[in-house]
LUMTIDO-164182 format. One line per field, with one value per residue: residue number from 1; residue in three letters; x negated, y negated, z of N, C-alpha, C in turn. Coordinates in Angstrom, 1 decimal. Example, Ala and Ser with C-alpha at 12.3 -4.5 7.8 and 13.67 -1.06 7.14 Angstrom:
n	1/2
res	ALA/SER
n.u	-13.2/-12.8
n.v	5.7/2.2
n.w	7.8/7.1
ca.u	-12.3/-13.7
ca.v	4.5/1.1
ca.w	7.8/7.1
c.u	-13.2/-12.9
c.v	3.3/0.0
c.w	7.8/7.9
This chain:
n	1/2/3/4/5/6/7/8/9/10/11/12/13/14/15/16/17/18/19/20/21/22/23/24/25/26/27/28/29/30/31/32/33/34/35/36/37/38/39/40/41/42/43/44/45/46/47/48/49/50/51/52/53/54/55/56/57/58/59/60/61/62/63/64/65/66/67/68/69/70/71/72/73/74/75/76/77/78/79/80/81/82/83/84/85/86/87/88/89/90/91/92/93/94/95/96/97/98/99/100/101/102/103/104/105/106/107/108/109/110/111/112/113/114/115/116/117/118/119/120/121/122/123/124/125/126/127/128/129/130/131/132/133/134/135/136/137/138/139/140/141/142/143/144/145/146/147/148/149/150/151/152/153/154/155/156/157/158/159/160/161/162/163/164/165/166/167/168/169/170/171/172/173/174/175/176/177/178/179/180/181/182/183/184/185/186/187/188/189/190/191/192/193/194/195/196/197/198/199/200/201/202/203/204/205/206/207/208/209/210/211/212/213/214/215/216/217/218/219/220/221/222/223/224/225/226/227/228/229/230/231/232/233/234/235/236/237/238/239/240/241
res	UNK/UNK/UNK/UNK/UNK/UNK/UNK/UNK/UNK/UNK/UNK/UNK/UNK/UNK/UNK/UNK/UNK/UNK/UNK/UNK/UNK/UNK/UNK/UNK/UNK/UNK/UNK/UNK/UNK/UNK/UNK/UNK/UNK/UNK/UNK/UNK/UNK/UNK/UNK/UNK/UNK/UNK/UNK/UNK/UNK/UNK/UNK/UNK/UNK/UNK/UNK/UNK/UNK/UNK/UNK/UNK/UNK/UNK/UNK/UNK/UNK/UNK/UNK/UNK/UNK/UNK/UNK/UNK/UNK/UNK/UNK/UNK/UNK/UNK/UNK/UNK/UNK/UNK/UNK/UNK/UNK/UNK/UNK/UNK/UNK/UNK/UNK/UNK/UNK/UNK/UNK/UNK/UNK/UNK/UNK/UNK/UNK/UNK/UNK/UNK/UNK/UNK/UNK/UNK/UNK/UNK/UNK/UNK/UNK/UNK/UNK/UNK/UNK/UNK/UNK/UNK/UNK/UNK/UNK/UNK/UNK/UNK/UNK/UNK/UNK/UNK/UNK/UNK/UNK/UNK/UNK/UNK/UNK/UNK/UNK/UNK/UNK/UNK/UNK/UNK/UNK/UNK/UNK/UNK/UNK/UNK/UNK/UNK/UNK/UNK/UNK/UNK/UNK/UNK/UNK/UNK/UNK/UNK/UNK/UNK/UNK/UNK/UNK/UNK/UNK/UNK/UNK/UNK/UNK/UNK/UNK/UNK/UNK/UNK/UNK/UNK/UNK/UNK/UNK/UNK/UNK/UNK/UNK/UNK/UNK/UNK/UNK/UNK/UNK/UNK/UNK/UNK/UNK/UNK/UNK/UNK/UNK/UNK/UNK/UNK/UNK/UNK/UNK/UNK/UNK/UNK/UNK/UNK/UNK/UNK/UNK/UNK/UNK/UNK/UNK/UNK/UNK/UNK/UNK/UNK/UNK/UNK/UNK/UNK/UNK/UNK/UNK/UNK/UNK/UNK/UNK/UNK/UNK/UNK/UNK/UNK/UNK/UNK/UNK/UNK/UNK
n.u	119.7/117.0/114.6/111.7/111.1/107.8/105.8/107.6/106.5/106.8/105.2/106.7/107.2/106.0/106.7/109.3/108.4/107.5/104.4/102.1/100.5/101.5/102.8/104.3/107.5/106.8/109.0/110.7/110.2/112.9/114.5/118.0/118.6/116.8/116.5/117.1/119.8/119.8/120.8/120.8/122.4/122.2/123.6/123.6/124.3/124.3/121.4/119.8/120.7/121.6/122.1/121.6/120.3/118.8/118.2/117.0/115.0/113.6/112.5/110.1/108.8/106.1/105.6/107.1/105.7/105.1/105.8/107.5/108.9/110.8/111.8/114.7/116.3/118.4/118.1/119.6/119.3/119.3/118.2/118.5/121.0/119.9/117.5/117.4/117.4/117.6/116.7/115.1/114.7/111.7/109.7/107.6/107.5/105.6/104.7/102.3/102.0/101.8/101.8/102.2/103.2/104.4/104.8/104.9/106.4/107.2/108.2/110.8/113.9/115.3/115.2/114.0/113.0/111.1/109.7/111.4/110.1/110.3/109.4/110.6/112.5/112.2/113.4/112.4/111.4/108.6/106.6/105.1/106.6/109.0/109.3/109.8/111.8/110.4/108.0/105.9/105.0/102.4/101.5/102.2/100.5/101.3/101.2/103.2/103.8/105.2/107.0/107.5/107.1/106.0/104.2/101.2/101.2/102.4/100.7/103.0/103.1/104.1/104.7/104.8/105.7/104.4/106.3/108.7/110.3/114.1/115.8/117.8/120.9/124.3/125.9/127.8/127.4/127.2/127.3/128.8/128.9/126.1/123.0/120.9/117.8/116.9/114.6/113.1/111.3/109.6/110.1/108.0/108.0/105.3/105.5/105.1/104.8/106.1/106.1/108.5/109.1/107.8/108.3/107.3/108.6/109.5/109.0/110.4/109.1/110.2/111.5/112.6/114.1/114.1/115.7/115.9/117.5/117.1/117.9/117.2/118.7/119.1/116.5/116.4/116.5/119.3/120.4/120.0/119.1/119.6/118.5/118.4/117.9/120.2/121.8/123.5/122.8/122.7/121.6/122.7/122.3/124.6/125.6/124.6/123.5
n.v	28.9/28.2/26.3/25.2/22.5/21.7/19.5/17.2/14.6/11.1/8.3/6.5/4.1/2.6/4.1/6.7/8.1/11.9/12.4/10.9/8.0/4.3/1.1/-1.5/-3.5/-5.9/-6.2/-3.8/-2.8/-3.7/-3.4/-2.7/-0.3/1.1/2.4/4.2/6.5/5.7/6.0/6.7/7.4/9.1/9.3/11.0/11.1/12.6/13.0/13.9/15.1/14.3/14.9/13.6/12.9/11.2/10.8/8.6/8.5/8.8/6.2/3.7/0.2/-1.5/-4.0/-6.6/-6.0/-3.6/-0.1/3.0/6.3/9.1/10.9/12.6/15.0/16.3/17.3/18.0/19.2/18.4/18.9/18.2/19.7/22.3/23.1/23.3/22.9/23.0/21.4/21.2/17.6/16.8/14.4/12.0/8.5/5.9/2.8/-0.6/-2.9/-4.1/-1.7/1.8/5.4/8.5/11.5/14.5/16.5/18.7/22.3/23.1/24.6/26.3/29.3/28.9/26.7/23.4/20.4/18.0/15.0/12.0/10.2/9.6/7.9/5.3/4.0/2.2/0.2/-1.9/-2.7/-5.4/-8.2/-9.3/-12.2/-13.7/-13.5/-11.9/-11.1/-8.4/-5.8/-2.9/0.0/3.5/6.9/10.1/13.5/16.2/18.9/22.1/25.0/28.2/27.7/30.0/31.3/30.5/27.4/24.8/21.5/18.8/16.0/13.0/9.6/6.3/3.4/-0.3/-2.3/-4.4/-7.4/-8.7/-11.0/-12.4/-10.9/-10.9/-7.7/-5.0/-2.9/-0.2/-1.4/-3.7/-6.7/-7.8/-10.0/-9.0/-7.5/-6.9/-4.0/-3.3/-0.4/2.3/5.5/8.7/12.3/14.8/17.5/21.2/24.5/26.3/29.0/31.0/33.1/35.9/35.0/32.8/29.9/27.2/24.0/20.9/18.1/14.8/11.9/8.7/5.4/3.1/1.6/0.0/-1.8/-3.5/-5.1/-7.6/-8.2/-5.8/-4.7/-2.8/-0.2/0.1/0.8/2.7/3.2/5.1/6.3/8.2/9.8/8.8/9.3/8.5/8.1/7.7/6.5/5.8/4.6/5.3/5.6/3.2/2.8
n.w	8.2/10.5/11.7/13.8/15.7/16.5/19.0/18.2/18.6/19.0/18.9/20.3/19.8/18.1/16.3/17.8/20.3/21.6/23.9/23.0/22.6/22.3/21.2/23.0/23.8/26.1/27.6/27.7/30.6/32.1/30.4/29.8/29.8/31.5/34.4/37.4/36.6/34.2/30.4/27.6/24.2/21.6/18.0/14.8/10.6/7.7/5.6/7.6/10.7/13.9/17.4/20.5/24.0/26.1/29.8/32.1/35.0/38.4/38.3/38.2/39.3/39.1/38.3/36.4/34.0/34.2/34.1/35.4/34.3/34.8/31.8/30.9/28.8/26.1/22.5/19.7/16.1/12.7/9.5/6.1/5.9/6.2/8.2/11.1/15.0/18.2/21.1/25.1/26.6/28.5/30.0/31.1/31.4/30.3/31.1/30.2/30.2/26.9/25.8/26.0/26.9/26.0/27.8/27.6/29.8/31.0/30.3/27.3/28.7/27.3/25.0/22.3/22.5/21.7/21.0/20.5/18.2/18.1/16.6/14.5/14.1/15.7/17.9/20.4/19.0/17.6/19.0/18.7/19.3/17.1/15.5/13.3/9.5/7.0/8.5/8.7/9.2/9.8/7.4/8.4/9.4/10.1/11.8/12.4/14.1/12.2/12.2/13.5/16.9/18.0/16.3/14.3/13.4/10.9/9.7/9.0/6.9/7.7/6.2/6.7/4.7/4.7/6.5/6.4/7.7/7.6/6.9/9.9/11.2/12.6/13.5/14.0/17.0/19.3/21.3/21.2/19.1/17.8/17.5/14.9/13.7/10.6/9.5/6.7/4.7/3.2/3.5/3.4/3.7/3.0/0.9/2.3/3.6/6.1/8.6/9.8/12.0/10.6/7.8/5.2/4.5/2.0/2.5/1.1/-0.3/1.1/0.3/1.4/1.3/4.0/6.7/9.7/12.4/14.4/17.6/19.6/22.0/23.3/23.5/21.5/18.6/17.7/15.3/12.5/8.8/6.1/3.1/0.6/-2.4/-3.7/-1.5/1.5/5.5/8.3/11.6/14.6/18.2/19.8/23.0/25.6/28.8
ca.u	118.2/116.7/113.3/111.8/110.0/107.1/105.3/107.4/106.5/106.6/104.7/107.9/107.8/105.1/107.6/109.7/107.6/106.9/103.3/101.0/100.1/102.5/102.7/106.3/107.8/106.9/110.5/111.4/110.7/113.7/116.0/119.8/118.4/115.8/116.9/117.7/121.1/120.0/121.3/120.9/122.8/121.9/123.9/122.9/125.3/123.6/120.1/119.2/121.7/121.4/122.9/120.2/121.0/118.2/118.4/116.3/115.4/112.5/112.2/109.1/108.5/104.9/106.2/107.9/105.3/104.0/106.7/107.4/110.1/110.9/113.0/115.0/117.6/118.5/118.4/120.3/119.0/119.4/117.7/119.1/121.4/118.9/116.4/117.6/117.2/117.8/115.4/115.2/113.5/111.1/109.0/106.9/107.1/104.6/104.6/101.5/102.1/102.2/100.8/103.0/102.7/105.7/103.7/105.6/105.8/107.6/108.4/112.5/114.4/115.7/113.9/113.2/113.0/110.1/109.4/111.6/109.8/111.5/109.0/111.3/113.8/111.8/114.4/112.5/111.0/107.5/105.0/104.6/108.2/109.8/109.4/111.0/112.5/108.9/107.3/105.3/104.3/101.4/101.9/101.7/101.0/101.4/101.3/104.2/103.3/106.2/107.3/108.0/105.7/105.3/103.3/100.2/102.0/101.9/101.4/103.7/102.6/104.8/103.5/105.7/105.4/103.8/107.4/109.0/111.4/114.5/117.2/118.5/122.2/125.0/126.2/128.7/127.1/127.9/127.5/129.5/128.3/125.0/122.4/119.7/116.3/116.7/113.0/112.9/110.4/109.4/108.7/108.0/107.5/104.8/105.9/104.5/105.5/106.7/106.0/109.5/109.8/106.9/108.1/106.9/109.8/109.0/109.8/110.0/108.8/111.6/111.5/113.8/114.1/114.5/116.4/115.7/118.5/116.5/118.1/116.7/119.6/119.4/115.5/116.4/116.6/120.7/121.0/118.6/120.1/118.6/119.1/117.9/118.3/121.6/123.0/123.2/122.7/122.8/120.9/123.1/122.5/126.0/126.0/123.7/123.7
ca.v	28.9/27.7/25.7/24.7/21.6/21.6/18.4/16.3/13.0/9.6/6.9/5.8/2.4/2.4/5.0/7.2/10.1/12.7/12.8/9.9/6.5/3.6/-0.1/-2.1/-4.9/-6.0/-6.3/-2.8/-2.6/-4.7/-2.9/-2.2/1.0/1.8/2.1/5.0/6.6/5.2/6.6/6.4/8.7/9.3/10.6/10.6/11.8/12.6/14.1/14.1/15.2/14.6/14.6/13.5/12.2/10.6/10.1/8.0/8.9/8.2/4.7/2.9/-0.6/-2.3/-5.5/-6.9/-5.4/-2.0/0.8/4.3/7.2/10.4/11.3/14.1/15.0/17.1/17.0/19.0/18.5/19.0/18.2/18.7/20.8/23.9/23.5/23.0/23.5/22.5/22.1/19.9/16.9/16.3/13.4/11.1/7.6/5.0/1.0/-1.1/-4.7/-3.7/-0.1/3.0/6.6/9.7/12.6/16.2/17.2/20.5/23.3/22.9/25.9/27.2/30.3/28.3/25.3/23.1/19.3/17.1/14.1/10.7/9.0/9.1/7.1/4.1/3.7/1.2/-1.1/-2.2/-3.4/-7.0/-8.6/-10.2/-13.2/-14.4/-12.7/-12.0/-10.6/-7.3/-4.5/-2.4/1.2/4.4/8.3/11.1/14.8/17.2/20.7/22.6/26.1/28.9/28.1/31.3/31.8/29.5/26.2/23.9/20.2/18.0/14.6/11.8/8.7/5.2/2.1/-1.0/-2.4/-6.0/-7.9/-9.2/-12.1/-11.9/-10.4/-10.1/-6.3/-4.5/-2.0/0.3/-2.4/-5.2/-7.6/-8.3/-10.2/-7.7/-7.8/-5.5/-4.1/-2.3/0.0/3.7/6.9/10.0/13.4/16.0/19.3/22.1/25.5/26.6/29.6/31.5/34.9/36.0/34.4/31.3/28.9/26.1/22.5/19.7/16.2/13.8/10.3/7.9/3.6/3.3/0.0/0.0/-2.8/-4.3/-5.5/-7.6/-8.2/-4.6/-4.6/-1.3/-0.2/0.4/1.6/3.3/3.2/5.9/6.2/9.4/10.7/8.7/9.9/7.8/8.6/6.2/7.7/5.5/4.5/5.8/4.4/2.9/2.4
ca.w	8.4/11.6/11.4/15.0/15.1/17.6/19.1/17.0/19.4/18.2/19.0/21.0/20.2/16.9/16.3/18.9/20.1/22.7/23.7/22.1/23.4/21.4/21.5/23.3/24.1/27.6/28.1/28.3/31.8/32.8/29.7/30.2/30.1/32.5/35.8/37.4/36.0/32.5/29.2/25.6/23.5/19.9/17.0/13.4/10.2/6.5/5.7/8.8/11.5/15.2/18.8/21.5/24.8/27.3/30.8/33.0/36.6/39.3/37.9/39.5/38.8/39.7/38.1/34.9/33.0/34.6/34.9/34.6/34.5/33.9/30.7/30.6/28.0/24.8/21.2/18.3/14.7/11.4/8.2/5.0/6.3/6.1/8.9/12.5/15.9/19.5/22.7/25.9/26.3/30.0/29.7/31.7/30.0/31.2/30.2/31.1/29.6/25.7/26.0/26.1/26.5/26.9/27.7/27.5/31.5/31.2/28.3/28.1/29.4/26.0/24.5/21.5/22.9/21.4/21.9/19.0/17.9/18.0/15.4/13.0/14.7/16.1/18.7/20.8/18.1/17.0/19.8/18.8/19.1/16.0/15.5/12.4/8.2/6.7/8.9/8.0/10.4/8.9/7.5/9.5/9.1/11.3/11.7/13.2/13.8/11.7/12.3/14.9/18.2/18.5/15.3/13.9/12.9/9.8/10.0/8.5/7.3/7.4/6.1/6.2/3.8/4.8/7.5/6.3/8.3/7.0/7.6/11.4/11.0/13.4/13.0/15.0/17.9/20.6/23.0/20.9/18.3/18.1/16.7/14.8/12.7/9.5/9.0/5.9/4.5/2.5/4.2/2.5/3.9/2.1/0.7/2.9/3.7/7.5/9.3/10.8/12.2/9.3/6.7/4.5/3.9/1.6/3.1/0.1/-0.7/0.9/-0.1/1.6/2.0/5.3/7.6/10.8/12.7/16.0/18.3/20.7/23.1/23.5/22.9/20.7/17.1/17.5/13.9/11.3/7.8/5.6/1.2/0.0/-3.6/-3.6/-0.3/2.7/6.4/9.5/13.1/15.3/19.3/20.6/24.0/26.7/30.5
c.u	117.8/115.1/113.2/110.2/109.0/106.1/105.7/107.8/106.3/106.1/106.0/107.9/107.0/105.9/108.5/109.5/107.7/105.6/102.4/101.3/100.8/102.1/104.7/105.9/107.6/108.1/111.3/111.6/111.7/114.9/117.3/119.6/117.6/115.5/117.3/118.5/120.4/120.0/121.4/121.3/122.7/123.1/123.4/124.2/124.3/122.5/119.8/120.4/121.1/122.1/121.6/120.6/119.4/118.1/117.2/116.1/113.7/111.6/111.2/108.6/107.6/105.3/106.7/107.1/104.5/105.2/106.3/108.5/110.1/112.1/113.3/116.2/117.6/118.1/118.4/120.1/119.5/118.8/118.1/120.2/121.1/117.9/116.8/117.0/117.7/116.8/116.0/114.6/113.3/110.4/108.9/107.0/106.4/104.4/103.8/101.3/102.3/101.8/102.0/102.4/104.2/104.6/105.1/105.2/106.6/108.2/110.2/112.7/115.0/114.8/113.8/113.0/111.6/110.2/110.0/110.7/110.6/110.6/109.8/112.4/113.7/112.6/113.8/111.8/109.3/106.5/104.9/106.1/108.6/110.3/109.8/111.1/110.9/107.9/106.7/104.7/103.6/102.0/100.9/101.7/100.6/101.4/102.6/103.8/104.9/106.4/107.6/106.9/105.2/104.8/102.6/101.1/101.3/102.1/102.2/103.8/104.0/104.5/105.0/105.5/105.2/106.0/107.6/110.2/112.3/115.2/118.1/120.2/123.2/125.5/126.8/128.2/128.2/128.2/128.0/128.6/126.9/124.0/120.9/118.8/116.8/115.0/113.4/111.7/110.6/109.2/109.4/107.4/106.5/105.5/104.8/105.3/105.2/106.4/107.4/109.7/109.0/107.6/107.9/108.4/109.0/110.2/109.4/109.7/110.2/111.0/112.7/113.1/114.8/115.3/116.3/117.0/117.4/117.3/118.4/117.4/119.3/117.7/115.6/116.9/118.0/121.0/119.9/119.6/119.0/118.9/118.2/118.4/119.6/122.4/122.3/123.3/122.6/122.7/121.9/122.8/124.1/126.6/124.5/124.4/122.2
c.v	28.0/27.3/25.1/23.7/21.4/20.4/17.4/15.3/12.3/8.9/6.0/4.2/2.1/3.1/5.8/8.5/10.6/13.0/11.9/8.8/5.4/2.2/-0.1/-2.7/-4.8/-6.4/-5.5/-2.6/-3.1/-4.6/-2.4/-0.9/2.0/1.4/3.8/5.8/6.2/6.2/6.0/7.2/7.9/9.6/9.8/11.5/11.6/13.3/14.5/13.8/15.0/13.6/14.7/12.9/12.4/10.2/9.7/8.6/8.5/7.4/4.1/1.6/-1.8/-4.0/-6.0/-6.6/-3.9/-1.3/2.2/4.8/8.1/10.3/12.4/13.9/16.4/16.7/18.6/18.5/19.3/18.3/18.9/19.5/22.2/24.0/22.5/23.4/22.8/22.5/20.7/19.4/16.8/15.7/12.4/9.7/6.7/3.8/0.4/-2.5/-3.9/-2.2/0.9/4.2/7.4/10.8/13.7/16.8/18.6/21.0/23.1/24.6/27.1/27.9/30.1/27.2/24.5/21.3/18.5/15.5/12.9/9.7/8.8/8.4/5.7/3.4/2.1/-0.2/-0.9/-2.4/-4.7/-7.2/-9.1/-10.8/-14.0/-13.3/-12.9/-11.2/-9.3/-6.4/-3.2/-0.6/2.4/6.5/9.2/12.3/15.4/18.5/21.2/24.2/26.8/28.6/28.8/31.7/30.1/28.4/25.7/22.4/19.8/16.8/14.0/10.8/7.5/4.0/0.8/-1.8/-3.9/-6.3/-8.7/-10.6/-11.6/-11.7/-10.2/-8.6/-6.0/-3.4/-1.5/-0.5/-3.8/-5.8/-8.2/-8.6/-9.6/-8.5/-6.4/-5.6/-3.1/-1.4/1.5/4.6/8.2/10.9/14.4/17.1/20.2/23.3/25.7/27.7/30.2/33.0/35.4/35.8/33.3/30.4/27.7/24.8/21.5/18.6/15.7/12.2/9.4/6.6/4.2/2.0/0.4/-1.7/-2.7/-5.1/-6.3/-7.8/-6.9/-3.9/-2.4/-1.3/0.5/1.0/2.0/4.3/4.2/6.2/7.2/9.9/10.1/9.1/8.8/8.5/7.6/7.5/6.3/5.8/4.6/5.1/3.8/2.4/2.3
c.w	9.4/11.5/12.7/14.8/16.4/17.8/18.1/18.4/18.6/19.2/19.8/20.5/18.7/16.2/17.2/19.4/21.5/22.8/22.7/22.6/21.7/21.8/22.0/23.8/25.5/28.3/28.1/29.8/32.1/30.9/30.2/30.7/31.3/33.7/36.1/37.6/34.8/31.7/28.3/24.9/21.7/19.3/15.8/12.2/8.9/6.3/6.7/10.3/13.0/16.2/19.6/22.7/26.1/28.4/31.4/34.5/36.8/38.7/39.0/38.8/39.3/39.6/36.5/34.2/33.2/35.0/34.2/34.8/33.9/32.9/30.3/30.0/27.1/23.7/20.4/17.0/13.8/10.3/6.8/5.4/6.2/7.6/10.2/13.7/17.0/20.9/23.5/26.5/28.0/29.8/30.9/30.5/31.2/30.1/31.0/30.0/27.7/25.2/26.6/26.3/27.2/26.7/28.3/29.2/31.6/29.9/28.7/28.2/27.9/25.0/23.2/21.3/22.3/21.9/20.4/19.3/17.5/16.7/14.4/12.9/15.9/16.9/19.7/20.7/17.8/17.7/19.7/18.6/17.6/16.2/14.3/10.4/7.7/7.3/8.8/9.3/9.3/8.5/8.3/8.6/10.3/11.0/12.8/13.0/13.3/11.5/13.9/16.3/18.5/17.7/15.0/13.1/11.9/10.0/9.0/8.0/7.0/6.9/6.0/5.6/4.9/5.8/7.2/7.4/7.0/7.6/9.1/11.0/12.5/12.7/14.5/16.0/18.8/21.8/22.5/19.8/18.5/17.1/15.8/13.8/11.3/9.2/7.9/5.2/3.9/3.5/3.5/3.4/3.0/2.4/1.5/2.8/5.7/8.1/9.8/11.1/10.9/8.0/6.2/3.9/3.3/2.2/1.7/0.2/0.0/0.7/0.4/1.7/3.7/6.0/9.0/11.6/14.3/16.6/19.5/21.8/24.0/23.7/22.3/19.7/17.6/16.3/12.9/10.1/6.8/3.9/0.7/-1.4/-3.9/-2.7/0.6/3.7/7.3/11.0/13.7/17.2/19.8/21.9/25.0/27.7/31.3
C-alpha cells in the first residue's frame, strides 16, 4: 500500500522541512556540510523507514552569517511498513543570521513524486544553540497535507511535547566520536483518513518518545532515537561532506 506524502516540509531547523521559514544556528553557514559538493545522507530502520540523500550546490556566502544553496536530492520512506513512497527533493535554502527558509524550487521528476517533509527529523537542531542539561525548547504543531496530489488532500497534525535537554554524552557517529546533546520529548500524530486512487485509507494515532542526539561539532542532529508501542527505530545521519 503506497501513501504519498505531499508538502511534508519542516521547519528545517525548528524541525527539518521543505517550504516554511525556521530558526538555526548562525554556524551553519560555515558547516562541514555546506559548500559546494556537500552531502548528507540519511537512513532510518523501525517505524519509520528512510533512505534520503542531500546535495549542496551554488553555495553563496555574504558572510558568516548570510548564505544560501540549492538542495537537491532523494528520499525513500516508509512508515509502519504500510504507507510509502519516493520523490525528489529541489530546494532553495536561505540563512540570514538566525532565520531560515527551504522553499520547494521545482516539482521532482517522478510521476508521483511529491515534496517529503524533514520535520520529523530535526536534522539541523533547534535555533537557539544549547547551552547546557535542562534546558527546554517549547512545544510545536504542524500540518502535512496526506494523500494522493492528484486528489483533495488531508492534513495531518503532528504535534510535539514541550523539548528537554539532557546530560552532554559522547556517542559513536558517522564522522567518529563525538560529543552530543540528548533532547528528549513526546510527539504524537492524529488519526485521519488519506485519500489514494479513490479510496479512504485510515491513518492511526502514533505515539512515540522521541531523542534527538545534537551534535555540535557537526552542528547536526546525527541520531534520532525513536520508542513506539515497544519497538525501537533510530533515523541515523550516514555520512557527511
Amino acid at each position: 500500500m503506497k501513501i504519498l506524502f505531499k508538502n511534508l516540509i519542516p521547519r528545517l531547523f525548528a524541525a527539518l522541512m521543505l517550504t516554511g521559514a525556521g530558526a538555526v544556528h548562525a554556524e551553519m553557514c560555515s558547516a562541514k556540510f555546506f559548500h559546494d559538493g556537500g552531502m548528507i545522507e540519511i537512513g532510518g530502520t523501525g517505524i519509520f523507514s528512510i533512505q534520503a540523500k542531500m546535495a549542496f550546490s551554488q553555495v553563496k556566502k555574504t558572510n558568516a552569517d548570510v548564505c544560501q544553496a540549492k538542495v537537491r536530492g532523494f528520499a525513500n520512506y516508509s512508515l509502519m511498513g504500510m504507507f510509502s513512497g519516493s520523490n525528489d527533493l529541489d530546494h532553495l535554502m536561505l540563512i540570514n543570521g538566525n532565520k531560515s527558509s527551504l522553499t520547494k524550487a521545482a516539482t521532482g521528476n517522478r510521476a508521483d513524486a511529491a515534496s517529503f517533509d524533514l520535520r520529523l527529523l530535526n536534522v539541523f537542531g533547534y535555533g537557539a544553540p544549547i547551552q547546557s542539561a535542562g534546558q527546554r525548547f517549547p512545544a510545536q504543531a504542524f500540518k502535512l497535507d496526506l494523500g494522493d496530489p492528484n486528489q483533495a488532500t488531508t492534513p495531518l497534525t503532528v504535534r510535539t511535547g514541550e523539548k528537554t535537554v539532557g546530560t552532554r554524552q559522547s556517542i559513536q557517529t558517522s564522522l567518529g566520536q563525538q560529543s552530543c546533546w540528548p533532547v528528549r520529548y513526546a510527539r504524537t500524530t492524529d488519526a485521519t483518513v488519506a485519500n489514494l486512487r479513490g479510496m479512504t485509507i485510515p491513518v492511526p494515532s502514533i505515539q512515540s518518545n522521541i531523542t534527538d542526539w545534537f551534535c555540535p561539532q557537526a552542528n547536526l542532529v546525527m541520531k534520532q532515537e525513536i520508542e513506539h508501542a515497544g519497538q525501537r527505530g533510530v533515523i541515523e545521519v550516514k555520512s557527511v561532506r
